[in-house]
LORONU-360649 format. One record per residue (C-alpha): residue in three letters; x, y, z. Coordinates in steps of 0.05 Angstrom, whole numbers, padded with zeros to 5 digits, always signed. Layout:
! LORONU-360649
ALAXYZ;...
END
This chain:
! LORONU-360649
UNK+01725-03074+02521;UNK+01712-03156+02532;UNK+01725-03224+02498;UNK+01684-03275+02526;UNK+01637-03328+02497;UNK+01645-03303+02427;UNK+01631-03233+02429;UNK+01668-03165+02436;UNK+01640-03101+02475;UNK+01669-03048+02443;UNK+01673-02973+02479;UNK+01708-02919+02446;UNK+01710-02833+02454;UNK+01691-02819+02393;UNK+01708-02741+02354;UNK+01679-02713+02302;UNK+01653-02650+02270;UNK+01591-02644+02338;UNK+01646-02665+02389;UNK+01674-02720+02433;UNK+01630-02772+02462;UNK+01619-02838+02482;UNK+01590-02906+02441;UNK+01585-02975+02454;UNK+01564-03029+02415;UNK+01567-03099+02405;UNK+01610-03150+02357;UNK+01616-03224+02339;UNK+01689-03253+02345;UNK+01718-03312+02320;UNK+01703-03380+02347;UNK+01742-03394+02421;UNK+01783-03466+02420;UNK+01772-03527+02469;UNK+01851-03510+02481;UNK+01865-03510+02559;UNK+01883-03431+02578;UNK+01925-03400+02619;UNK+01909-03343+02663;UNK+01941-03275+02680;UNK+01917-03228+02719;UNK+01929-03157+02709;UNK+01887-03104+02752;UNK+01903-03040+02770;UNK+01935-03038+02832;UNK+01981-03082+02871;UNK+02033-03103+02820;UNK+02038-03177+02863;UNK+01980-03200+02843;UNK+02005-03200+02764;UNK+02007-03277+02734;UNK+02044-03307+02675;UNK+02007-03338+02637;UNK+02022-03416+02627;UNK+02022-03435+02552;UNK+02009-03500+02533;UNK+02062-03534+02473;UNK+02008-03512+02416;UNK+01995-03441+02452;UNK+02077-03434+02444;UNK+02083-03461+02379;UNK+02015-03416+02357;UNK+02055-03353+02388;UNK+02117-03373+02339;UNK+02073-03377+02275;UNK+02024-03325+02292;UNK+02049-03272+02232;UNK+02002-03314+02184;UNK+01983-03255+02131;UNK+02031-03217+02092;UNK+02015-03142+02072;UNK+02007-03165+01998;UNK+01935-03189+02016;UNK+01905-03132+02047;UNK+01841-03108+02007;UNK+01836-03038+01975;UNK+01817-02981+02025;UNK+01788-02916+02023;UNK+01826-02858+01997;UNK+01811-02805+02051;UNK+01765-02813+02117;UNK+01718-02752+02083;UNK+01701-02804+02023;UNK+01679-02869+02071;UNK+01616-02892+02071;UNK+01602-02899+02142;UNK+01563-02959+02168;UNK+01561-02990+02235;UNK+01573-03054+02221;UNK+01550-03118+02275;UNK+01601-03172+02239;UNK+01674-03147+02251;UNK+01712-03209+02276;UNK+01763-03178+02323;UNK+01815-03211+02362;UNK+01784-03273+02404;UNK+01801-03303+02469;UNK+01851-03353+02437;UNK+01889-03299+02412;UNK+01906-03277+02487;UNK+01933-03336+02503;UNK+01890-03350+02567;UNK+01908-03281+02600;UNK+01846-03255+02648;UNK+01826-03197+02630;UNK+01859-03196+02557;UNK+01861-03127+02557;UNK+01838-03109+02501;UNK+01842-03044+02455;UNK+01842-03011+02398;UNK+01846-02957+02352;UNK+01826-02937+02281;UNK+01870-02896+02224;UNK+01846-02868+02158;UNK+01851-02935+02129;UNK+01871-02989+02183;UNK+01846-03021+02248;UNK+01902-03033+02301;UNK+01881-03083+02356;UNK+01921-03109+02412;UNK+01911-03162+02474;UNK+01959-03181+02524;UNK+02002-03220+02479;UNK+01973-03200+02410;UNK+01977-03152+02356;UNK+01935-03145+02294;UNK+01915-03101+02245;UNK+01851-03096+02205;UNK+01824-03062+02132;UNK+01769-03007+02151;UNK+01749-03020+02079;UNK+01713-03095+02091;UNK+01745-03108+02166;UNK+01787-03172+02134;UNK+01847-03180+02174;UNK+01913-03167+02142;UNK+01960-03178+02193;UNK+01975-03221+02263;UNK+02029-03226+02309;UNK+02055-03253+02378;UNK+02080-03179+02414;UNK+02140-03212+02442;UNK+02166-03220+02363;UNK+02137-03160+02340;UNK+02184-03122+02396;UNK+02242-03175+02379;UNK+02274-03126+02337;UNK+02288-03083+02415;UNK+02295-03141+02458;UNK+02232-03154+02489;UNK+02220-03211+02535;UNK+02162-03256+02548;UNK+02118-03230+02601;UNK+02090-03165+02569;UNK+02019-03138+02589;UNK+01974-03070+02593;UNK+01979-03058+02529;UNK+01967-02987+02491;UNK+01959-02964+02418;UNK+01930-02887+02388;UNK+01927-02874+02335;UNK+01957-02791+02327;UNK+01924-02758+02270;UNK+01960-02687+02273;UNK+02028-02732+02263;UNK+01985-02782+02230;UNK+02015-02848+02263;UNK+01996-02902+02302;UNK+02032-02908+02373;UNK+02028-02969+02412;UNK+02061-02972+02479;UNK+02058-03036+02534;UNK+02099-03066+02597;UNK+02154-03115+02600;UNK+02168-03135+02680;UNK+02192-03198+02696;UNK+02135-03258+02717;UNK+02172-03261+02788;UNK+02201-03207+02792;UNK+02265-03194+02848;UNK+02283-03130+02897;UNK+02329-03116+02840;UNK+02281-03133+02776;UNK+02278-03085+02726;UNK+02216-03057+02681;UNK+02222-03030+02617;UNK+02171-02989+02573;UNK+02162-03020+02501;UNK+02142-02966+02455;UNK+02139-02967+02373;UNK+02115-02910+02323;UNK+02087-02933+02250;UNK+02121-02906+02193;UNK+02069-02875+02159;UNK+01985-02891+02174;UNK+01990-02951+02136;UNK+02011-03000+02196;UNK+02035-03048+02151;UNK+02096-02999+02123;UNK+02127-03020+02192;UNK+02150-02988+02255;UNK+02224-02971+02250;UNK+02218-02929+02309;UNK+02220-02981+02361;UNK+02248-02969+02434;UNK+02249-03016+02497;UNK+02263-02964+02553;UNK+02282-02980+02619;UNK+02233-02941+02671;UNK+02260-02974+02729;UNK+02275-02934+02795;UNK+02294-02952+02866;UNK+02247-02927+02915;UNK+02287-02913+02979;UNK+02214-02906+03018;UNK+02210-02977+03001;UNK+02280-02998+02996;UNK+02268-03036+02932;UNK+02271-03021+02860;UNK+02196-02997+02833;UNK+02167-03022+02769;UNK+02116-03001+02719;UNK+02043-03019+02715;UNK+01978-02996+02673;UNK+02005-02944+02627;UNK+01956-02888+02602;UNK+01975-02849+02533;UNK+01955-02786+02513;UNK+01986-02739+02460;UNK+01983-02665+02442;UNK+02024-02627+02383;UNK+02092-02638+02411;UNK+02099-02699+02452;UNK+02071-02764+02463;UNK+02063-02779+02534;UNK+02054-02841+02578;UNK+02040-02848+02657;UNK+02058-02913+02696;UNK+02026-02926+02768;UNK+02098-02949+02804;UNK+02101-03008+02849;UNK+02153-03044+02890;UNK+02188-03096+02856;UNK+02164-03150+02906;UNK+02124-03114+02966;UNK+02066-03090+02910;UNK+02069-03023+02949;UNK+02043-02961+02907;UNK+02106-02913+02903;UNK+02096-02857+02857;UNK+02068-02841+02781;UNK+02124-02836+02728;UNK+02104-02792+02674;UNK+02145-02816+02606;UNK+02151-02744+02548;UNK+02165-02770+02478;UNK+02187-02711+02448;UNK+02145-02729+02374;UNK+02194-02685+02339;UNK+02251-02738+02351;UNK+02199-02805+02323;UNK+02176-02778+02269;UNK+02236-02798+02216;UNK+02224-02871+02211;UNK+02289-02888+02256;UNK+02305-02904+02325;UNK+02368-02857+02324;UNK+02346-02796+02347;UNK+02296-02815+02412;UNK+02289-02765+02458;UNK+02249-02775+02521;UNK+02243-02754+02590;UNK+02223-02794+02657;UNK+02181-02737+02706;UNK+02158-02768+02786;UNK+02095-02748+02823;UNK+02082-02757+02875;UNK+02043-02821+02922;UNK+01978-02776+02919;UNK+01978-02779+02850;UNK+01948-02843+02816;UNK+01932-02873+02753;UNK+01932-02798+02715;UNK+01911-02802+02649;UNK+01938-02757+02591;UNK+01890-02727+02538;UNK+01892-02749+02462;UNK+01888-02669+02445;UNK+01857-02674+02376;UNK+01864-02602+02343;UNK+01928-02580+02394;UNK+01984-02533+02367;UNK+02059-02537+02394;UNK+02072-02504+02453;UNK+01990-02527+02482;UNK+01996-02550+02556;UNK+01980-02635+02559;UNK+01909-02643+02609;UNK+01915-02703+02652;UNK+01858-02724+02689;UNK+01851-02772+02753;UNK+01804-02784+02816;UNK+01819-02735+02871;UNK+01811-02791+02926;UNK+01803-02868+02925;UNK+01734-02895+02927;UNK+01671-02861+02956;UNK+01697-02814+02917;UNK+01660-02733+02908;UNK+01722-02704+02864;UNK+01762-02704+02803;UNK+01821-02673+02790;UNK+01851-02635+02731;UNK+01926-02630+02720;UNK+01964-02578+02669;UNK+02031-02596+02651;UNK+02061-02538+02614;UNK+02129-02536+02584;UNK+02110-02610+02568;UNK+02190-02623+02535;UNK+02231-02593+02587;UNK+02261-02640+02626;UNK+02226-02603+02692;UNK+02152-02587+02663;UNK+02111-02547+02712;UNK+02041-02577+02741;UNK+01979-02541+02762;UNK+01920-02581+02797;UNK+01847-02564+02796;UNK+01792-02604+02835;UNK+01719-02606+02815;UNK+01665-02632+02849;UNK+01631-02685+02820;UNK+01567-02729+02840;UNK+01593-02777+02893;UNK+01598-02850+02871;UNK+01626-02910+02912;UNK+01675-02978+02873;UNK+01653-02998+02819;UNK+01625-03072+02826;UNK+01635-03129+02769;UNK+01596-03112+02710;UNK+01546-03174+02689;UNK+01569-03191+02620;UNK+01502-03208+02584;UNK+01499-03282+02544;UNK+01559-03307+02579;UNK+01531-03358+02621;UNK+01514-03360+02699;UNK+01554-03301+02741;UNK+01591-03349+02793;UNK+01671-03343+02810;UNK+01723-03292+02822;UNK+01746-03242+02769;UNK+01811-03242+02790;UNK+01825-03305+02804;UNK+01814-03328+02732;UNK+01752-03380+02755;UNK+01700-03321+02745;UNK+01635-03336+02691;UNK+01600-03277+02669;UNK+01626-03214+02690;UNK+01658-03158+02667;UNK+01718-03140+02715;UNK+01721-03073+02733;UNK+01778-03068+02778;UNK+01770-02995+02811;UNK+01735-02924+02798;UNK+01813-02900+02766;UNK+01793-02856+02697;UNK+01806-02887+02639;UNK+01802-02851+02579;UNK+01802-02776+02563;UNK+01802-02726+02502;UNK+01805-02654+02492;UNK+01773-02617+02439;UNK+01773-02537+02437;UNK+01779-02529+02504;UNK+01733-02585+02517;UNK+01761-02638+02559;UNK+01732-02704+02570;UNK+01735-02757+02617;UNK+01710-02825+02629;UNK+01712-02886+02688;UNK+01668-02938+02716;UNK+01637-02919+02773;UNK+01588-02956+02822;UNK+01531-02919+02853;UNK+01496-02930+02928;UNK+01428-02940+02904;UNK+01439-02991+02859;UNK+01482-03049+02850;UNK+01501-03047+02778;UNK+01566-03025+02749;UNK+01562-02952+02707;UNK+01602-02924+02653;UNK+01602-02842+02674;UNK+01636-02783+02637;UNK+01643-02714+02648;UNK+01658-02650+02600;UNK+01704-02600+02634;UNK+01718-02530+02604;UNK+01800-02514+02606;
END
């Protein structure tokens, strides 16, 4: 998904009755401002090169007001997702590049409910009625997480939304802007109270992930989190780097045992922190639409860094023990090489550097790492960007396993 010039590319793996599958479409956002922005940086791999962003007086005082709608003005919605009227519909103002605050790439994403839209950038959460798409709440992500503590350099964000427990999840990083040797990173992580986002989040936690790496002799911090859930557990995987070095360490895999988030309190959260090893990276967990307790969780990750010819499959069974078991399968794939920069179409002339915050017209792609992946009745999908040798364009691939 991108913001830029006034428009948001939307991908999403979409379910239904036919299966899992990929669409992409086009949407108008709001207006941009002339205000001056800030730029952060967040790609996925080598944690250094992460950049607060600088906020302007207005962009701080914006961030203080930014809860402008209260849930008394949300609009009717639909009673059940079996009576909408589907549409696709080319005029759904989502969050725009003001509401990022300047970071590069906003990371954007989003999920959809029964009823609601739940969006999130960098630094901003909103939701949205499915009924007519009017926005009926917006808020700064630093004083939506207030309640826990968070501080003011949060990025990657997450959100899902879990239809068998029927809640949205949302899920992001909180690292210091310079962070020390001694730094630590915590997970923010919050659980709606019902699939009405605006009934709250009680269950709110701001967990400390941190771990010294003694390969490194530092302490390692989080970056790009991946969530996936299945009947029992909601589960998150961070790509570990040292604290100052920006040295790949590990992947943390975070278990939310679901059973223990479900009551609308942060009481009883239970939670365990599982290490892979360094030739593991960036494993995503399934959303496991249709899974019964006591399923395995399916992660899924490149077998090998760029040209790559491989992907691996990972089953981690006895997913709320505090010592789950792993088995790895590798598939051959067709070989593709690193993705290059995407050209982002009506966004001007394709000139500067993605990650330096000066680029015009791309799409950053960062690396070949998968990014998304569902399971279905022993259907598992995947999906990455992936650049190919006879061609210099940037392609969106995805593959159907059988499990």
């Amino acid at each position: 998904m991108n913001l830029d010039e006034g428009r948001i590319s939307l991908c999403a793996m979409v379910s239904g009755l036919i299966g899992t599958f990929l669409v992409c479409f086009a949407v108008a956002a709001r207006a941009q401002t002339a205000e001056p922005a800030g730029h952060m940086i967040a790609p996925r791999h080598l944690r250094r090169w992460l950049q607060p962003s600088n906020q302007t007086p207005a962009q701080s005082q914006r961030a203080a007001a930014l809860n402008q709608t209260s849930p008394s003005s949300q609009s009717p919605f639909p009673r059940s997702p079996v009576t909408d009227n589907l549409v696709v519909s080319d005029s759904f103002a989502g969050l725009a590049y003001p509401n990022s605050f300047g970071s590069v790439p906003p990371d954007t994403i989003l999920a959809v409910g029964p009823a609601h839209i739940v969006e999130l950038t960098n630094t901003t959460v909103a939701f949205y009625s499915r009924f007519n798409g009017k926005r009926v709440f917006l808020q700064d992500l630093s004083l939506f997480f207030g309640p826990v503590g968070a501080g003011n350099f949060l990025f990657d964000p997450q959100v899902t939304y879990d239809e068998l427990a029927q809640r949205f999840v949302i899920a992001l990083l909180d690292v210091p802007a310079n962070p020390t040797r001694q730094s630590r990173g915590f997970l923010l992580y919050a659980v709606s109270n019902s699939s009405n986002p605006l009934e709250g989040f009680s269950e709110m936690q701001r967990v400390d992930v941190t771990e010294f790496s003694h390969d490194l002799n530092e302490n390692v911090l989080p970056d790009f989190p991946r969530m996936g859930w299945n009947a029992d557990a909601h589960v998150i995987t961070l790509n570990m780097f040292g604290a100052t070095s920006g040295v790949f360490d590990h992947v943390a895999i975070i278990t939310v045992d679901k059973s223990s988030v479900l009551g609308g309190t942060a009481a009883s959260f239970l939670m365990t922190q599982t290490d892979r090893g360094n030739d593991n990276f960036t494993m995503v967990p399934a959303i496991m639409h249709e899974s019964v307790s006591g399923d395995p969780m399916w992660l899924v990750e490149e077998a090998s860094d760029s040209p790559g010819s491989k992907i691996r499959l990972v089953k981690m069974t006895n997913v709320l023990s505090p010592t789950p078991s792993f088995t790895e399968y590798e598939t051959a794939v067709s070989a593709y090489v690193f993705p290059p920069n995407a050209e982002q179409p009506g966004s001007g002339p394709f000139s500067g550097d993605c990650f330096s915050g000066t680029g015009s017209g791309f799409i950053c792609t960062n690396d070949a790492s998968i990014l998304s992946v569902a399971w279905r009745g022993n259907r598992l999908l995947a999906a990455h960007n992936v650049g190919l040798a006879s061609t210099t364009q940037s392609h969106a691939r995805w593959y159907e396993f059988d499990t």
